[in-house]
N, C-alpha and C positions, 0 to 999 in steps of 0.2 A: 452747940457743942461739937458735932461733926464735922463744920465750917473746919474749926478751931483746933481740931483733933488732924484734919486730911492736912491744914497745912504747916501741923507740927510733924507730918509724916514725910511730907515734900519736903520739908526744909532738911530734916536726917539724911533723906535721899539724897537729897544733890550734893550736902555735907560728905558724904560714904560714896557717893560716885567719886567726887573729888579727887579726895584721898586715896582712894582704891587708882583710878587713875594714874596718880602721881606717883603712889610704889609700883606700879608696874614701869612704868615708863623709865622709872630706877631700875627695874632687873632688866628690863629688857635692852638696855643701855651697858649692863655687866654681861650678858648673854654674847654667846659665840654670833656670828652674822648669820641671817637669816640664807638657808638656800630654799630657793623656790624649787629646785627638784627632788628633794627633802621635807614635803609638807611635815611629816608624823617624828622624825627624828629635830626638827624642828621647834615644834610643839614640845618635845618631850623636854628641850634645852630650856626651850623656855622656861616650864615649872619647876625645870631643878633648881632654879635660881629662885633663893628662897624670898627674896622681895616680888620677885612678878610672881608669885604663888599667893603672898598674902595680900596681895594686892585685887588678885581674880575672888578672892573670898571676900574682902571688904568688896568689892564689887554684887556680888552676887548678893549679899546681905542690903545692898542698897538698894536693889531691885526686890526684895520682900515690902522697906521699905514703899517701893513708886507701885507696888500692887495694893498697900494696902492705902496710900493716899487715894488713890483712884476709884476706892470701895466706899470710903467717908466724904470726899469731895468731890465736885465737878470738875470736870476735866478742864475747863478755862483756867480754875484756880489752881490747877497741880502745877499745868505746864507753866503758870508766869513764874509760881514760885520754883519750879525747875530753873526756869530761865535765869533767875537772878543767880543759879549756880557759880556763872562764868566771876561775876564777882567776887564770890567766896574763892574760887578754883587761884584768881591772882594773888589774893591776901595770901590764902594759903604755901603756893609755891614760892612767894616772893618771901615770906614769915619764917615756913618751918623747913620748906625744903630750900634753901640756899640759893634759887633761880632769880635772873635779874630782870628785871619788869623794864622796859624801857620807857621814859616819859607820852610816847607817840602810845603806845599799850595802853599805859593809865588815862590817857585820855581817850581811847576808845571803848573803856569798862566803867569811866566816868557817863559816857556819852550813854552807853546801855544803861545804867543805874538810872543813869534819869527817865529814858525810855521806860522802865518798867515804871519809875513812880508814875507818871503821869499816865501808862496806861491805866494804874490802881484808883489816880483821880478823877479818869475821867468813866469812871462807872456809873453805872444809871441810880440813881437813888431807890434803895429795895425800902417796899413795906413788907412787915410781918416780919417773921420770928427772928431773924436776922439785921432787922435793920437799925438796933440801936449797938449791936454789938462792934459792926464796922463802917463808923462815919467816913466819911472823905478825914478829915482831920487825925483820924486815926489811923488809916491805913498811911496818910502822910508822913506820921509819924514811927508808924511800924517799919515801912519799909529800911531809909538810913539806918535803923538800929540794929535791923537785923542785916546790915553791910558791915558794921564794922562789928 
């Protein structure tokens, strides 16, 4: 159940990094340009703008998320399912934020996807309390589904 639980926690996490991500990148893109001699007047531009505002918050809320993944799972499991983020992070932008994914993109997030499945297949076969939960054939099957 912890397995099952840390990577329902990692999968929120990179979901809410994501997103958090993407609205900021929106305000910060509305925002005055940045002066580097200006760190704090800066900084303050930036949160007036109220998408890199709620964007620092879904952020920070994703990070409760990736502490508590790492409390109920092993840290190999968090970080692959981190990694599969970049996945979600194209759908995502390409989906709901209006950004255009270019063919040469999608075949480098194709190329990662696969890289993680086959990291997921090529796991060592676990005995005990774990091992009937996540087959090879199942985590074969988890991973694609949880892509699109």
């Amino acid at each position: 159940m912890n397995l099952i639980l840390g990577i329902a926690f990692a999968a929120a996490c990179a979901l809410a990094t994501n997103i958090g991500f993407l609205y900021k990148h929106r305000g910060a893109c509305q925002a005055p340009a940045v002066d580097v001699r200006r760190p704090l007047w800066t900084a303050r531009q930036l949160f007036s703008c109220k998408l890199f505002a709620i964007g620092f918050l879904i952020a920070t809320g994703a990070w409760v998320f990736h502490v508590a993944a790492m409390a109920v799972a092993p840290l190999s499991v968090v970080q692959a399912v981190l990694a599969g983020g970049i996945v979600m992070l194209a759908v995502i932008a390409e989906r709901s934020f209006g950004m255009r994914i270019s063919r040469r993109q999608w075949g480098g997030i194709a190329l990662t996807a696969v890289g993680l499945l086959l990291l997921g297949l090529s796991l060592p076969a676990v005995h005990g309390a774990h091992s009937r939960r996540w087959s090879r054939s199942r985590v074969f099957c988890w991973w694609p589904a949880r892509c699109w």
